[in-house]
Structure formats: structure tokens, C-alpha cells
Backbone bond lengths (Angstrom), bond angles and torsions (degrees), N, CA, C in turn:
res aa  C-N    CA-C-N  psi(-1)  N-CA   C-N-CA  omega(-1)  CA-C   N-CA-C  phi
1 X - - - 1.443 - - 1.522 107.66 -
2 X 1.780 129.20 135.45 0.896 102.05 175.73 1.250 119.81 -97.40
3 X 1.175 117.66 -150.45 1.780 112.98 -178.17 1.128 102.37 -81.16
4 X 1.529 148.56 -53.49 0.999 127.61 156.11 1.433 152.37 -47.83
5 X 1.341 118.12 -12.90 1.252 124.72 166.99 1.431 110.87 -85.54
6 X 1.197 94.62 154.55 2.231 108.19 -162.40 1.744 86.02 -102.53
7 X 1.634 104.18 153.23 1.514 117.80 177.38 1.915 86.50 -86.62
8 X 1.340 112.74 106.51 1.402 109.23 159.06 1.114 118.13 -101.85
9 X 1.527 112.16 -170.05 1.315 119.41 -177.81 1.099 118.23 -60.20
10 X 1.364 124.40 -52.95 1.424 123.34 172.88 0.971 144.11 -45.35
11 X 1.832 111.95 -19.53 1.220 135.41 170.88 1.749 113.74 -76.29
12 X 1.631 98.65 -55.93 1.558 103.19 -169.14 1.515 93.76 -65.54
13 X 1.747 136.94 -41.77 1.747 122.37 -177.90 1.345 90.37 -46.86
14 X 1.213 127.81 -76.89 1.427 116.65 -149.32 1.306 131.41 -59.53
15 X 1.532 118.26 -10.63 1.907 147.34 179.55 1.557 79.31 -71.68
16 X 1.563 114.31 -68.86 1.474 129.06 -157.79 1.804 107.30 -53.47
17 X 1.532 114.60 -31.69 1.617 107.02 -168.87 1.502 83.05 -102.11
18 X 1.156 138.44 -26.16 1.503 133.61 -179.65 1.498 108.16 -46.89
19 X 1.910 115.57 -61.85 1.274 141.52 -140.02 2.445 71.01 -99.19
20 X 0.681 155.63 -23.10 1.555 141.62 178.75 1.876 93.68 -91.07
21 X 1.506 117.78 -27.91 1.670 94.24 -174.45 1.409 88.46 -82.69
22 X 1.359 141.29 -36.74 1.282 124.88 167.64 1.321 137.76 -20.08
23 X 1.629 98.42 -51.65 1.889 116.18 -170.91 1.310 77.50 -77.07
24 X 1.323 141.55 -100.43 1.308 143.73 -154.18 1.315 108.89 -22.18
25 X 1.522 133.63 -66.79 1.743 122.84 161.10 1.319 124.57 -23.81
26 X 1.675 114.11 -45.81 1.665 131.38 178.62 1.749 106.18 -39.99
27 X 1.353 94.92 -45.33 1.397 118.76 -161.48 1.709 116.48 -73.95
28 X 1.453 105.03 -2.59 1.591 132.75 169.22 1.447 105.82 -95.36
29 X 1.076 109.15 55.65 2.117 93.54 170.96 1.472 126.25 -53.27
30 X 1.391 91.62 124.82 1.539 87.75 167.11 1.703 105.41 -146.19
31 X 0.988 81.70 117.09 1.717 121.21 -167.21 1.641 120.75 -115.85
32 X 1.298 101.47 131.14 1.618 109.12 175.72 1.620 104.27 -124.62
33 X 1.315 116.85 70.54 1.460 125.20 179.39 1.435 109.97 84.51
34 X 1.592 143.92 -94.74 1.296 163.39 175.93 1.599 89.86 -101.30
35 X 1.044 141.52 -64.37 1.554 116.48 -165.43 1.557 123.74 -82.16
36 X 1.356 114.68 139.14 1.182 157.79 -149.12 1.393 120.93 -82.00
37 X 1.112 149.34 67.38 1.395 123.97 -171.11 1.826 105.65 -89.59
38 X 1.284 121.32 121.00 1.327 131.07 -161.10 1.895 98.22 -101.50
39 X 1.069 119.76 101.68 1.091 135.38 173.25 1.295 137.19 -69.70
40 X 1.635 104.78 -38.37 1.399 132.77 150.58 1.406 128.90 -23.83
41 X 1.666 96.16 -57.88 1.655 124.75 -174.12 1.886 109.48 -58.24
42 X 1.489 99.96 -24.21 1.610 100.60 166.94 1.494 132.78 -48.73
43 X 1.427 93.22 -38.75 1.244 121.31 -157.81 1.344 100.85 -83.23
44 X 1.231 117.19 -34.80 1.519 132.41 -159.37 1.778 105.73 -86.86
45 X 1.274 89.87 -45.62 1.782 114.11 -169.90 1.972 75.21 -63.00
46 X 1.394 113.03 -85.27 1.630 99.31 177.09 1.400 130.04 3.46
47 X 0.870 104.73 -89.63 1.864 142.19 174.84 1.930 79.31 -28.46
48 X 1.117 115.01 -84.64 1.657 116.58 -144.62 1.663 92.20 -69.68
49 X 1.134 134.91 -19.60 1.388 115.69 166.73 1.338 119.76 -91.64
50 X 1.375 125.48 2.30 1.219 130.72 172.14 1.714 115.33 -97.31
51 X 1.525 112.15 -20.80 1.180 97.45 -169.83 2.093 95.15 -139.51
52 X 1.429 106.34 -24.33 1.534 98.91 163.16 1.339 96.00 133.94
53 X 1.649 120.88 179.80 1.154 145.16 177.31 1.286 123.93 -45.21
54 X 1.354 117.72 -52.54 1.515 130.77 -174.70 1.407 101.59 -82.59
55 X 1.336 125.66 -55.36 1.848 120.25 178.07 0.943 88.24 -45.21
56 X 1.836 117.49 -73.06 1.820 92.13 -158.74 1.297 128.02 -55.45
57 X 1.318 128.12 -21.37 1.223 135.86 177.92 1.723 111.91 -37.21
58 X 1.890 93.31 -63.17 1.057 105.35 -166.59 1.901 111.72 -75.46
59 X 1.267 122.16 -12.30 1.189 137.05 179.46 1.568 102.98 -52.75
60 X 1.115 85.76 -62.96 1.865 107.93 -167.21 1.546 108.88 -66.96
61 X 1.704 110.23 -26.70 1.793 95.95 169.16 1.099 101.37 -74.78
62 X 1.397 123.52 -59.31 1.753 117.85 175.07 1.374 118.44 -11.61
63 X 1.727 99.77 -62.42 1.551 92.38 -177.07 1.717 118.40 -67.21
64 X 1.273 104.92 -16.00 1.649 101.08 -166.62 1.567 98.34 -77.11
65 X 1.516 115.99 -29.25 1.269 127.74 -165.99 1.703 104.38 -67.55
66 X 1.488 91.42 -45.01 1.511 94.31 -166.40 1.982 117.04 -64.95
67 X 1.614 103.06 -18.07 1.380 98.90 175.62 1.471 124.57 -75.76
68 X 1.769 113.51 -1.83 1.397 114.08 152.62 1.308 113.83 -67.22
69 X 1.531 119.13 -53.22 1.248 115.47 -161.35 1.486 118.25 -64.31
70 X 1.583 121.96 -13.66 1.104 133.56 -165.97 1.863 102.41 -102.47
71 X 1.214 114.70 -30.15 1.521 124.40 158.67 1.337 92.67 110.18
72 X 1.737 134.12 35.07 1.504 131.41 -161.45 1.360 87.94 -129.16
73 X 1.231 114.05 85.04 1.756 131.28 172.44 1.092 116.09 -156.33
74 X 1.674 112.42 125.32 1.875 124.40 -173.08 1.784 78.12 -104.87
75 X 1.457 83.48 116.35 1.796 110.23 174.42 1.731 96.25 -104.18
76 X 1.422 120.02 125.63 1.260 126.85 124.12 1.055 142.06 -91.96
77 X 1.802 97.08 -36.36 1.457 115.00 -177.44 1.577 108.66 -168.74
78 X 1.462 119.19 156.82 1.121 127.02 -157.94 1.582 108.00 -61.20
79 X 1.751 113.10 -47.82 1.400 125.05 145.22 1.232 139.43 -9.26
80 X 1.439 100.43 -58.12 1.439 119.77 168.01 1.254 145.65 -52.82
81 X 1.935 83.93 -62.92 1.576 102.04 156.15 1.543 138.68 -89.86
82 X 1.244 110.76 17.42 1.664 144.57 159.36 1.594 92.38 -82.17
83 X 0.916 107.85 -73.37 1.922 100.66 -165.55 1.304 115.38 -71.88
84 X 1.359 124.98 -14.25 1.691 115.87 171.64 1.242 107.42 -115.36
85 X 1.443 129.88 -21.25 1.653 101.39 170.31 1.840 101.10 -116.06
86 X 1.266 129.78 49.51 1.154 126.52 166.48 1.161 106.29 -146.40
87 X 1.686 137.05 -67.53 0.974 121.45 144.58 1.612 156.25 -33.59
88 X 1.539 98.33 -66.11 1.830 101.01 157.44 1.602 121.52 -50.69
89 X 1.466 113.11 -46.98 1.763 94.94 172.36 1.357 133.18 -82.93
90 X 1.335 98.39 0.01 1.757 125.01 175.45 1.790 83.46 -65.80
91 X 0.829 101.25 -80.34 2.133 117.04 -166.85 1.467 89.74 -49.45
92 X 1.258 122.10 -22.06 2.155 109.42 176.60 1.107 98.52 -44.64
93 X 1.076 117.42 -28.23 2.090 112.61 -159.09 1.328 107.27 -120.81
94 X 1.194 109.66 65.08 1.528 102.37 -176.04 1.517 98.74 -121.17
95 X 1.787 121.08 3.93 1.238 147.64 161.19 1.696 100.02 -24.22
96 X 1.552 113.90 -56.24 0.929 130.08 -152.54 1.650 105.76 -60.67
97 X 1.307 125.92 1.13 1.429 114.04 -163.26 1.535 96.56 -107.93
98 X 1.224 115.02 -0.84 1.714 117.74 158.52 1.185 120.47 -100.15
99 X 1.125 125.43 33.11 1.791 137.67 -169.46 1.819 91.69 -71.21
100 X 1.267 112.31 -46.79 1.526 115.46 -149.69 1.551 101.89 -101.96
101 X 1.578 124.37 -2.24 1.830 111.61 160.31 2.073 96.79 -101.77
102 X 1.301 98.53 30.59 1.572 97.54 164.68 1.733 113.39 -69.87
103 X 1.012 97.20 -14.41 1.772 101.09 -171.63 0.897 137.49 -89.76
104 X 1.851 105.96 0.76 1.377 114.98 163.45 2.127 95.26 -162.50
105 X 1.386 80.24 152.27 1.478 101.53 -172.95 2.043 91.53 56.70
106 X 1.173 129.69 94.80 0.997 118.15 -165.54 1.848 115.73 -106.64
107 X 1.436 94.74 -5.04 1.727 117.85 -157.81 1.975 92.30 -98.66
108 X 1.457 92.94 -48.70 1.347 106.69 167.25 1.653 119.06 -40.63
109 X 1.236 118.77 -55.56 1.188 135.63 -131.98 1.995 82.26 -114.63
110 X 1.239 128.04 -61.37 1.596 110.24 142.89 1.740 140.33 -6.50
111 X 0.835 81.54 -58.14 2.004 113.81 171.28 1.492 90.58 -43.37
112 X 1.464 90.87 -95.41 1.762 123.35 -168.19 1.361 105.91 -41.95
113 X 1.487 113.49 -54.55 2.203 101.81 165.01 1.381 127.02 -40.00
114 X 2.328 107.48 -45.80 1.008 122.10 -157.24 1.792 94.25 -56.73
115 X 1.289 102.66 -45.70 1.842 116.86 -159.78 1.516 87.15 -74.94
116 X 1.001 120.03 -63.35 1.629 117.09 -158.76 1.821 106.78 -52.62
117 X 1.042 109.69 -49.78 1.739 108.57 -164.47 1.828 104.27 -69.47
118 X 1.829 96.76 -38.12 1.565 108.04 172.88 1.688 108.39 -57.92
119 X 1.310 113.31 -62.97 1.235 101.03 166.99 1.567 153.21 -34.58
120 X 1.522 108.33 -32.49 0.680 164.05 -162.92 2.218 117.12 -70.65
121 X 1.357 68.67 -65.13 1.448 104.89 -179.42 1.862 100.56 -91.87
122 X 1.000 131.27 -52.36 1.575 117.68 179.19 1.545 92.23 -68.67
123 X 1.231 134.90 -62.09 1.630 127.30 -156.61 1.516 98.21 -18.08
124 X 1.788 121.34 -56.43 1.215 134.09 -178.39 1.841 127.65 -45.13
125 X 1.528 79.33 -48.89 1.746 98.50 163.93 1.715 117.49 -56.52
126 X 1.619 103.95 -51.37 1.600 109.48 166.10 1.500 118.44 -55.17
127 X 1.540 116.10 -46.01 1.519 95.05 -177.09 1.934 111.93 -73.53
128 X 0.845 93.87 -26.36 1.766 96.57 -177.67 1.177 107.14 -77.69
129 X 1.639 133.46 -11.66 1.750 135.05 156.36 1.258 93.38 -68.18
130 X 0.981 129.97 -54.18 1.528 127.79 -171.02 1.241 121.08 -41.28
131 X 1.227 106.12 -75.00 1.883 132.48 156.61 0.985 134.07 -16.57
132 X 1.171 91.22 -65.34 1.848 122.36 174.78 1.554 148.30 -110.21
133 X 0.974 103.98 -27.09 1.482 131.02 -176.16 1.478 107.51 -98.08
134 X 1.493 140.25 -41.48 1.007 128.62 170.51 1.342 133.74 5.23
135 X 1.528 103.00 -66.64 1.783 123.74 -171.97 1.928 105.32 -36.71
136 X 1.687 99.11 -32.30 1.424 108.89 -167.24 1.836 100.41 -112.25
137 X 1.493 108.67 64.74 1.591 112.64 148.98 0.968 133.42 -98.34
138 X 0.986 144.36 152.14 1.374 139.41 162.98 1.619 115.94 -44.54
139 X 1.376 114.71 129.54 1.402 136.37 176.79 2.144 84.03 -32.81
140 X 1.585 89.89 117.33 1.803 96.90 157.01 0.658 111.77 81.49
141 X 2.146 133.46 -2.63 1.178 134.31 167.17 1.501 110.01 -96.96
142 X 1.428 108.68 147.36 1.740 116.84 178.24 1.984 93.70 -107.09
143 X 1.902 91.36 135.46 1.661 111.97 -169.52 1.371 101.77 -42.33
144 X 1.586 124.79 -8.90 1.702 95.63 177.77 1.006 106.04 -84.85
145 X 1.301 131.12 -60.62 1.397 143.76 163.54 1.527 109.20 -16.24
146 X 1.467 116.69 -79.42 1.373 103.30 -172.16 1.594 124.77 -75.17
147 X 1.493 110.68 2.00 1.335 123.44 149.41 1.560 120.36 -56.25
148 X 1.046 112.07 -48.91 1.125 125.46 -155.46 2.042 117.01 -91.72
149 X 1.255 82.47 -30.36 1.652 96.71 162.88 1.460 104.22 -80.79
150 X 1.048 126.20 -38.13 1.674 114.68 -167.88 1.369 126.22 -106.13
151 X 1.659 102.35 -1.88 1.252 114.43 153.40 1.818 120.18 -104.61
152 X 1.183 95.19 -43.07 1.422 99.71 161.88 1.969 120.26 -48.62
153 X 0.992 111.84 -24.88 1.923 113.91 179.62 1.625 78.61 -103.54
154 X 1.201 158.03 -71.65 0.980 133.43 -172.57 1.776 127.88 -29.97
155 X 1.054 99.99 -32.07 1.701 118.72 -170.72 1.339 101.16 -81.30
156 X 1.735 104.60 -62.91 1.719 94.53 169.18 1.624 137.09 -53.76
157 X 0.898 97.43 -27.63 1.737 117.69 -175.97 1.778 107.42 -69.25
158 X 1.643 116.54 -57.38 1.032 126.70 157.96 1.861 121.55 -44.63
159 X 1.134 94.50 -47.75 1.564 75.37 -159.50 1.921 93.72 -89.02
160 X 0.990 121.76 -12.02 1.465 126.65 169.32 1.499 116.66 -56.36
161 X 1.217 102.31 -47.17 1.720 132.14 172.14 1.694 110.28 -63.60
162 X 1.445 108.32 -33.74 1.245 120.73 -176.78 1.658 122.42 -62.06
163 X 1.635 71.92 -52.64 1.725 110.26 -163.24 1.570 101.21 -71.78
164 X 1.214 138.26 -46.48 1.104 144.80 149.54 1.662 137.41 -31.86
165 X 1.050 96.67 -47.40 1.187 114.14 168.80 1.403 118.66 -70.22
166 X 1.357 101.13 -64.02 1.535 104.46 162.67 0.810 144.01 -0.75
167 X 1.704 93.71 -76.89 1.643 131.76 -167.88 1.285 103.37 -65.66
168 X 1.029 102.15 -41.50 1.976 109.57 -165.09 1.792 89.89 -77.35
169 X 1.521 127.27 -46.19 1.016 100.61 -168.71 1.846 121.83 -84.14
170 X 1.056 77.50 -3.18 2.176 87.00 178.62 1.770 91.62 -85.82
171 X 1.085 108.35 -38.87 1.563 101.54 -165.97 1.843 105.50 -49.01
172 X 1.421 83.25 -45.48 1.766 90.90 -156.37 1.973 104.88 -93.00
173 X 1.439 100.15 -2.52 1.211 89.10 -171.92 1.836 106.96 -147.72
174 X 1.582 102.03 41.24 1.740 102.83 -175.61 1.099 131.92 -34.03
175 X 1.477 126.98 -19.35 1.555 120.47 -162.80 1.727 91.20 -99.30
176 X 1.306 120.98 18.29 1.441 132.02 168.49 1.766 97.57 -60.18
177 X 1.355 113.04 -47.23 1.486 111.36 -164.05 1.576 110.71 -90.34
178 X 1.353 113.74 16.02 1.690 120.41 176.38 1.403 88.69 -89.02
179 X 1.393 103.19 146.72 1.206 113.68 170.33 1.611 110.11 -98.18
């Protein structure tokens, strides 16, 4: 978004049906034991290169918001679930800060959002494995470690999944990223 353009309505509906096709993807597990492939985050990573930094921003709380409303929240602690579904999906959309090298090498620059916003968004997941999740490592692993493997293949998996998708769908369908 730039500084001159205002967050209107048209922007936050479309964050708002962006950040609900998200939850609905959520709702596709695909899982290899503890790791995660987040499907959602496509949608989101979308959104912030189509419309910028701050939509996506707000896309991605939507979605974090919306997994209360839907009753899809691992509560330990208020802490917890502050830093992984408010924070970490807040940072899902941080896609948005490559909106403007869309204009050349554009598949490239897709990629680098897909990883960056994915990245982005688990780092958050890792410190709150850390934090919190520990109790549940694998026999002989210390919480960074098994943080870091099971959020870390989560991250790759996602933004691979992302990046793919993407690509194929910007390829075949560019005026996807006009706002």
C-alpha cells in the first residue's frame, strides 16, 4: 500500500474473504506426523503481493483471528496463543513488502515473498515451540532442536507449496496481482 493510498473498504472485504478462504484451506490437513503443510498461507502470501504490506498485515490477523472464531486453537497459555495465532499469522503477510519488484522478474520475486512471509510467520511458531511446547520433544531432543525441525520442515513445505502454486498461478493468470 502506498502512503498515499487509504486502507478502504474494498481492500479490508477482500483481506476479510482472502483471510476466510485461508481458514477453509486450514481445514485441508496435510500432515506428515508433527509437520504442517499450511495451505492457507497461499492465499495470504497472494493477498500481500497483490495489494501490499499493511493489507497483508491485516489479512493474516484476520486469519489468526478467525481460528478462535472457528474453535481451531491449541491453548496452553494466553502467551502462547498471542504469539502463534496473532502474531505469527500477522507476519503471514508480510509478502506484501515485495508488491513493488512485481514488475520485473515477477516469478522470481513470488518465490522470495513465498519464503520470506513463510519464514516469517513460522520463526514465530519456533519461538513459541521453544517456550512452550518443549514438554512434547522427541525422547533426547532439546526444545530448540525439536522446535526447529518441526517448524523449520513446516516452513519449507509451506512456502514450497506456496511457491508452486503461485508460480503456476501468476504464470497463467498475471492480472491476478492488479489490484
Amino acid at each position: 500500500m502506498s502512503k498515499t493510498q487509504k486502507l478502504d473498504l474494498r481492500i479490508l472485504v477482500e483481506a476479510s474473504l482472502c483471510a476466510a478462504l485461508a481458514m477453509t484451506l486450514s481445514f485441508l490437513k496435510v500432515r506428515f506426523g508433527w509437520i504442517d503443510v499450511s495451505l492457507g498461507q497461499t492465499v495470504i502470501i497472494l493477498f500481500g503481493l497483490r495489494r501490499g504490506l499493511a493489507p497483508g498485515l491485516i489479512a493474516g490477523l484476520i486469519w489468526g483471528l478467525l481460528h478462535f472464531a472457528t474453535g481451531v486453537v491449541d491453548y496452553l497459555s494466553l502467551s502462547q496463543v498471542f504469539i502463534e495465532y496473532i502474531v505469527a499469522f500477522t507476519f503471514g503477510g508480510t509478502a506484501g513488502i515485495f508488491r513493488s519488484r512485481l514488475k520485473s522478474n515477477t516469478i522470481f520475486w513470488t518465490i522470495v515473498a513465498s519464503f520470506f512471509a513463510t519464514f516469517a510467520r513460522f520463526f514465530w511458531h519456533f519461538i513459541a515451540g521453544v517456550i512452550f511446547w518443549s514438554q512434547y520433544a522427541w525422547k533426547g531432543w532439546g526444545a530448540v532442536s525439536y522446535s526447529l525441525v518441526v517448524n523449520g520442515l513446516s516452513a519449507i513445505l509451506t512456502a514450497l507449496v506456496a511457491s508452486i502454486v503461485l508460480s503456476a498461478i501468476i504464470s497463467k493468470f498475471p492480472k491476478i496481482l492488479q489490484p
